[in-house]
C-alpha positions as CSV (number, residue, x, y, z in Angstrom):
1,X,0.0,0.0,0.0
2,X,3.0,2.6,0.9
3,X,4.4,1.5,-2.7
4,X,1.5,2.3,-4.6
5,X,1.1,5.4,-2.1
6,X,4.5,6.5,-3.1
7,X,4.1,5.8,-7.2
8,X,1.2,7.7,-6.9
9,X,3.0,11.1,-5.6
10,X,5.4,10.3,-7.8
11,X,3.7,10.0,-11.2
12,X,1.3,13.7,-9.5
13,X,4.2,15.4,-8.8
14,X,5.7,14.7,-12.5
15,X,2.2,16.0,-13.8
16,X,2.7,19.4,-12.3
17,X,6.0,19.7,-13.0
18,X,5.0,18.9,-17.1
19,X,2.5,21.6,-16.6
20,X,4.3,24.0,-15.2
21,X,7.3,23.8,-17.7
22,X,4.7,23.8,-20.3
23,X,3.5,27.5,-18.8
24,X,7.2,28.7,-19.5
25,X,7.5,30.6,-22.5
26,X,10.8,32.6,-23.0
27,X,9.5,35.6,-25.3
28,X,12.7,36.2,-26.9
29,X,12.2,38.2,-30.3
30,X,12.9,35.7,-33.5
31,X,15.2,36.5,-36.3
32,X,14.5,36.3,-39.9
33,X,16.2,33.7,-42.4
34,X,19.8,34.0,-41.4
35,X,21.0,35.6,-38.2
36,X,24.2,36.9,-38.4
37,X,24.5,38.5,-34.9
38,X,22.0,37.6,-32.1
39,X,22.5,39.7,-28.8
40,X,19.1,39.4,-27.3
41,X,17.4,38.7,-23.6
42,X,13.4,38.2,-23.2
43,X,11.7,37.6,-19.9
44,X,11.1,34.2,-18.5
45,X,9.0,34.1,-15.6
46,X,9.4,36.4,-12.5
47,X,7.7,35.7,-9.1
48,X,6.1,38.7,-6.8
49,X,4.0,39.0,-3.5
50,X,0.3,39.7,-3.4
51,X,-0.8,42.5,-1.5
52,X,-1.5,40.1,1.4
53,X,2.3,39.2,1.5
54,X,4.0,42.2,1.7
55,X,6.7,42.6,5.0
56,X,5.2,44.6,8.3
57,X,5.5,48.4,7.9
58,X,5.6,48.4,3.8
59,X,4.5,51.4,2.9
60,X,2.5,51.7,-0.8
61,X,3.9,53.9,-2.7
62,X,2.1,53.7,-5.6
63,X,2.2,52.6,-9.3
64,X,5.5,52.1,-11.4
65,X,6.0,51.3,-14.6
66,X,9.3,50.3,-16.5
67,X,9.7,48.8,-20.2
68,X,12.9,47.5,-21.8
69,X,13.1,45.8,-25.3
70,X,14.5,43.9,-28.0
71,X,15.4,44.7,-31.7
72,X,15.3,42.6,-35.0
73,X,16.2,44.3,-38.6
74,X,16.5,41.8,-41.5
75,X,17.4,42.5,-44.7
76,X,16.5,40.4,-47.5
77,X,18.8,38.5,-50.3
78,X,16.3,39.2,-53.2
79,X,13.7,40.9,-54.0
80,X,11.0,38.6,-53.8
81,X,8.8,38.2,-50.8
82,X,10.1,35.0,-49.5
83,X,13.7,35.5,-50.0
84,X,16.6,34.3,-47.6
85,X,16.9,37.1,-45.0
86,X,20.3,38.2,-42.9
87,X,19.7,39.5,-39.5
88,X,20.9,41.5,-36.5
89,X,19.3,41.0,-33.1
90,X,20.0,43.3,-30.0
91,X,17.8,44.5,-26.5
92,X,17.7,43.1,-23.2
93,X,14.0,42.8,-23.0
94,X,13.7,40.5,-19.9
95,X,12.8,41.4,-16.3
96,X,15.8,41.9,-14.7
97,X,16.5,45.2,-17.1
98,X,12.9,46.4,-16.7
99,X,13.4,46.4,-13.0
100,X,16.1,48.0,-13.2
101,X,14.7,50.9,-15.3
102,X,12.2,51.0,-12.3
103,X,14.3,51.3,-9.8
104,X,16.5,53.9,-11.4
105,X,13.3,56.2,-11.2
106,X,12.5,55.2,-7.8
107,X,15.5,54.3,-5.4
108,X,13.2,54.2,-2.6
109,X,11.5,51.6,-4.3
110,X,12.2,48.0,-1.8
111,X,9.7,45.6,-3.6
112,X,6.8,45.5,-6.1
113,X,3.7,43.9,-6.2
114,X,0.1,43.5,-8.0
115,X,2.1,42.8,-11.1
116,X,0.8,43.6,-14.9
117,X,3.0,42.4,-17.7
118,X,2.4,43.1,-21.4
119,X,4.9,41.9,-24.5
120,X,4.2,44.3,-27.3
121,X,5.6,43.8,-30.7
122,X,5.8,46.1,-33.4
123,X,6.6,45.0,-36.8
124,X,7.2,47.5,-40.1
125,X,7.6,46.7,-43.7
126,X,7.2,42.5,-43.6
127,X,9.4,42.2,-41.0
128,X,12.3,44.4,-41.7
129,X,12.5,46.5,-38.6
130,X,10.6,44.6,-35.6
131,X,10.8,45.3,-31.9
132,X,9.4,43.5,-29.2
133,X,9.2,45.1,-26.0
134,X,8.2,43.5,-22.3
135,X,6.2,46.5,-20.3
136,X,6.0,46.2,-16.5
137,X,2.9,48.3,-14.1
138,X,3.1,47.7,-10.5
139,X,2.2,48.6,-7.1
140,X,5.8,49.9,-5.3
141,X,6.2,49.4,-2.0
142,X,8.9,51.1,0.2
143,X,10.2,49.8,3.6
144,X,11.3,52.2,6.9
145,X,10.2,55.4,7.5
């Protein structure tokens, strides 16, 4: 009985670890045809408190925003709308550099929470120039007096 007990957590807890990794999406911009450079971060996941959570004395301090992103230009080989493209892709679009943008503004900032995230692309002429950019609007919170 503890066998089958055990097998059965086992095989549950593979589940949910199947699911989550199934949730995780890197949203890393994608290059055309041929890249020839690719220099580029996108956000993964990124875990924050609830309003409920928040440490003893944290102050609100109200809404923050911050936005970093990524770049693509291709150029094509031909003129002919499926030709072979070559392209260049820069930007740190990922959490870690929108946070920082955030704090930048507001060193007083100590945490954030009630977390929005939007990935916005922009695309112009069939793909030559396209940026895709991760925007962050949150609740800031500050700590002490």
């Amino acid at each position: 009985m503890t066998v089958l007990l055990l097998a059965a957590a086992l095989a549950a807890g593979g589940a949910w670890a199947q699911e989550a990794g199934a949730q995780i999406r890197p949203m890393l911009i994608s290059p055309g045809g041929y890249p020839v450079f690719y220099s580029s971060e996108g956000p993964l996941s990124f875990v924050t408190a609830t309003p409920g959570e928040l440490p003893p004395g944290a102050q609100d301090i109200g809404e923050v925003r911050g936005r970093s992103c990524q770049y693509c230009i291709s150029v094509p080989l031909a003129a002919s709308l499926q030709a072979t493209q070559l392209s260049v892709v820069v930007g740190n679009g990922g959490y870690h550099k929108t946070l920082a943008a955030i704090r930048k503004e507001r060193p007083e900032l100590a945490g954030i929470y009630d977390v929005k995230v939007d990935v916005e692309t922009f695309s112009v002429f069939l793909g030559v120039y396209t940026r895709l950019c991760t925007d962050i609007v949150a609740r800031g919170y500050k700590t002490g007096p």
